[in-house]
C-alpha positions as CSV (number, residue, x, y, z in Angstrom):
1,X,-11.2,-2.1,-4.4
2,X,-10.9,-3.2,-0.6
3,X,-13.1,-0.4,1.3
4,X,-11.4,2.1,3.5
5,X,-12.2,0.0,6.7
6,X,-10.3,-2.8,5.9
7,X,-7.5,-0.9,6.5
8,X,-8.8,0.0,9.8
9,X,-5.4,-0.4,12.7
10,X,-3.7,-2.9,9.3
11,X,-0.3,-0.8,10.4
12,X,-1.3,0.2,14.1
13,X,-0.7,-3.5,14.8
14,X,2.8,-3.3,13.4
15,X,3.4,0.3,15.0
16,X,3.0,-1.0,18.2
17,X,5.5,-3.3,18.4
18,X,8.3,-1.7,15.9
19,X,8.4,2.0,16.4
20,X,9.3,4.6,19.0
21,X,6.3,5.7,21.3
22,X,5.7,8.7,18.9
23,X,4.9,6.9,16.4
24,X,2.4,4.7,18.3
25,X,-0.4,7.2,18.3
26,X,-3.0,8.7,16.6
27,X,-2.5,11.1,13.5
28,X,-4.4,13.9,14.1
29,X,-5.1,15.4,10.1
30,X,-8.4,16.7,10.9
31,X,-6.6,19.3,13.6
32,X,-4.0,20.7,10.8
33,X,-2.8,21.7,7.5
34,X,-2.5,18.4,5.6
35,X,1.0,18.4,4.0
36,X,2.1,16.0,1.1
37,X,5.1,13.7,0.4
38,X,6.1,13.0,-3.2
39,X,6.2,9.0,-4.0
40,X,7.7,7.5,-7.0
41,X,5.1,4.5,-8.5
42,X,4.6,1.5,-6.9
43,X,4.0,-0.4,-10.1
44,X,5.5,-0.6,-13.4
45,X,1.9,-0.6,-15.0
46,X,-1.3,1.3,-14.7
47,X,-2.8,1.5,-11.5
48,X,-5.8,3.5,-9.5
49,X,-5.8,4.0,-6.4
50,X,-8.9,4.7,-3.4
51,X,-7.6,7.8,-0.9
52,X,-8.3,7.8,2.9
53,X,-10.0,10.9,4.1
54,X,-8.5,13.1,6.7
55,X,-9.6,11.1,10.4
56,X,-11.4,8.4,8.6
57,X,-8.7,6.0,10.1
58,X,-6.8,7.9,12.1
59,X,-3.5,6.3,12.8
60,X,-0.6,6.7,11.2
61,X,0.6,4.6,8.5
62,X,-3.5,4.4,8.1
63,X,-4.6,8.0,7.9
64,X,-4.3,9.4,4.4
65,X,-2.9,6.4,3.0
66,X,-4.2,5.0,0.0
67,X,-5.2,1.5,-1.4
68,X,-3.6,0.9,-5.2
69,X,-4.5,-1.7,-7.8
70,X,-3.2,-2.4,-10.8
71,X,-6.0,-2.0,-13.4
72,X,-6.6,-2.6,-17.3
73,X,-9.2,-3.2,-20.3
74,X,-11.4,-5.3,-20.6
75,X,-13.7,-6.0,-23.4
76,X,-16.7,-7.3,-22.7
77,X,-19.2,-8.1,-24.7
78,X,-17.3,-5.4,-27.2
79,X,-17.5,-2.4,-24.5
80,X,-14.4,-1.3,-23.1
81,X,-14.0,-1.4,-19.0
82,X,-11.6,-0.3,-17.0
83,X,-11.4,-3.6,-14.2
84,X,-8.6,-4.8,-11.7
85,X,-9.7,-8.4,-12.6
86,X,-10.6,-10.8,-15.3
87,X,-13.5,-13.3,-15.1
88,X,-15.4,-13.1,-12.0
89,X,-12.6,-12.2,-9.8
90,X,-12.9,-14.9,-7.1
91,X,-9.8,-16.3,-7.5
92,X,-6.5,-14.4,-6.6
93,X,-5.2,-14.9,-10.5
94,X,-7.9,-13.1,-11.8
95,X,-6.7,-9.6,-10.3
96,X,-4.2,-8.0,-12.7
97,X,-1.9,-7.1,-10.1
98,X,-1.5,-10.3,-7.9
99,X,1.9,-11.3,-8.1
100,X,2.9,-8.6,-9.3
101,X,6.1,-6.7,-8.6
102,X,5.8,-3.7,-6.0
103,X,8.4,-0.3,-6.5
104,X,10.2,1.1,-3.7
105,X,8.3,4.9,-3.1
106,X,11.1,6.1,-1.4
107,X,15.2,6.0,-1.2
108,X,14.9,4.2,1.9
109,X,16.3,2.2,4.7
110,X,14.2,-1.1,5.5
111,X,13.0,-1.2,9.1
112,X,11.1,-3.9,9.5
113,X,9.4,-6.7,7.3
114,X,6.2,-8.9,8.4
115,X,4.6,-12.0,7.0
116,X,1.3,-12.7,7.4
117,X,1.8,-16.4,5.7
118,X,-1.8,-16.5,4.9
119,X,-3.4,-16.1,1.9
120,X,-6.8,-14.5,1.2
121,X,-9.1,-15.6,-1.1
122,X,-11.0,-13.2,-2.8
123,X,-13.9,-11.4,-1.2
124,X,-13.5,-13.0,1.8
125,X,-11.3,-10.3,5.4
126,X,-8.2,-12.2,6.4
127,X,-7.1,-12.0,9.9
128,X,-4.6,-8.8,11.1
129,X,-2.0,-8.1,10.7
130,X,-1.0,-8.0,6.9
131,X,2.3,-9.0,5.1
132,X,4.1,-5.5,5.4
133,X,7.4,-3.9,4.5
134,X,8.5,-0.3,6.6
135,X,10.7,1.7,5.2
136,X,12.2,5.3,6.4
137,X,14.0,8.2,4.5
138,X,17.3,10.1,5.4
139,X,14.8,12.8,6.6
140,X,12.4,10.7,9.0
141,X,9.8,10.3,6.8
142,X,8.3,6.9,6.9
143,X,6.5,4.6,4.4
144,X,4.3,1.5,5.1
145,X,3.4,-0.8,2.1
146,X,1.3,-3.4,3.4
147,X,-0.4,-7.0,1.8
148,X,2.6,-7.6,0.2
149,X,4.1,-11.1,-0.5
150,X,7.4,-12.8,-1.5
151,X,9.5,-10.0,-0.3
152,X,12.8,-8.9,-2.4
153,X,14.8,-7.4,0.5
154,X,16.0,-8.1,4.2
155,X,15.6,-5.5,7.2
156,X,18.1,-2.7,6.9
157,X,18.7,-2.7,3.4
158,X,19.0,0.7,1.7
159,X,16.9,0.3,-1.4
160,X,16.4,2.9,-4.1
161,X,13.2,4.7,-5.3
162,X,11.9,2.4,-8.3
163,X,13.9,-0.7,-7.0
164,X,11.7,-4.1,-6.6
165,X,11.4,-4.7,-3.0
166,X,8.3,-7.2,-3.1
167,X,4.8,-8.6,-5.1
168,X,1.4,-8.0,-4.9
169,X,-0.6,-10.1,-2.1
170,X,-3.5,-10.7,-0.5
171,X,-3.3,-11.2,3.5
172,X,-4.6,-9.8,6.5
173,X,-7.4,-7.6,6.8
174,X,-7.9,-7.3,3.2
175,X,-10.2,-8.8,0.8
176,X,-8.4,-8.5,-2.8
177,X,-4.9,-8.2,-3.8
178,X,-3.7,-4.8,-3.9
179,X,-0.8,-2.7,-2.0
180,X,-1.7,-0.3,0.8
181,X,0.5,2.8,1.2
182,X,0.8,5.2,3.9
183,X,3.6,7.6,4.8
184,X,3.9,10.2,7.7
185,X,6.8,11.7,10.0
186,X,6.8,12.0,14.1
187,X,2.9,12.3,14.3
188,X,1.9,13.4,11.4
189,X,0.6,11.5,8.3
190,X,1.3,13.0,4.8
191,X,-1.0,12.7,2.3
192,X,1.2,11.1,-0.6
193,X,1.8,12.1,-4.2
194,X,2.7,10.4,-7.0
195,X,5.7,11.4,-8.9
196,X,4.2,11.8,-12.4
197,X,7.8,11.3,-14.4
198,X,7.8,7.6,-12.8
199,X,3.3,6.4,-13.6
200,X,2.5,4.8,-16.5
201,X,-0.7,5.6,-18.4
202,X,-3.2,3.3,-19.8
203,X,-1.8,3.1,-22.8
204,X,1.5,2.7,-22.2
């Protein structure tokens, strides 16, 4: 799983140039009562994700966001691991979720869409920023998914919680393929939680 400071300023970079002043600074989780956001699933299969802590990275889009990989079973050697890659995992094939297809959290509009046109290779930081779609809700609230390729929508499309709006990359300041999520409103980042009726369990 790519460690909590990859992330680090992955969606200030975009913030800067493609939302209101407000929206430009720092969260500031640590000083209040953290408040969540339901999210339907970003995948169609089993995934895990890694949580920011409260001012860890503390900008929004960043701050409470969370890094999610698809994951699966793997026997090996006839023991049964949980793993979000086959084989050694150096090449972007072996991860379970590269190229895989990536779920609208949100009944949203589409703000703003970046590609970062390089690709990654496993275990090895890109250079900022990352592949990104944003996406906002009737209400304000705003969601970033970031290292995201092939995108399935255009800037101000309303798309629908659930719908395909891109696949799984690997770009920017990332070192695996996996999706980064964040969501927050005005200043304040939200930490995000899953809708359970749309995840898929290991089995399934």
């Amino acid at each position: 799983m790519t460690s909590l400071r990859a992330s680090l300023s992955l969606v200030a970079l975009i913030l800067a140039t493609s939302l209101p002043l407000s929206a430009q600074e720092a969260s500031d989780s640590t000083k209040r009562e953290i408040e969540a956001v339901k999210a339907h699933a970003i995948y169609k299969e089993f995934f895990s994700c890694s949580e920011h802590a409260a001012g860890d990275l503390p900008y929004l889009g960043d701050d409470l966001g969370q890094d999610c990989s698809i994951t699966r079973t793997v026997d090996l050697d006839g023991r049964e691991l949980t793993r979000e890659y086959k084989d050694q995992g150096f090449r972007n094939e072996d991860y379970f979720g590269w190229g895989q297809q990536v779920l609208s959290p949100c009944d949203c509009v589409v703000t703003k869409i970046l590609i970062n046109p390089v690709t990654n290779e496993p275990g090895k930081f890109g250079k900022p920023p990352a592949s990104m779609i944003l996406l906002r809700r009737a209400d304000g609230v705003r969601f970033a998914l970031a290292h995201i390729q092939d995108p399935a929508v255009k800037k101000d499309d309303a798309v629908k919680a659930g719908q395909v709006i891109a696949k799984v990359g690997n770009n920017g300041y990332g070192r695996a393929p996996h999706i980064h999520i964040g969501a927050w409103k005005d200043k304040d980042a939200f930490q995000i939680r899953w809708d359970l009726k749309t995840l898929k369990g290991p089995q399934q």
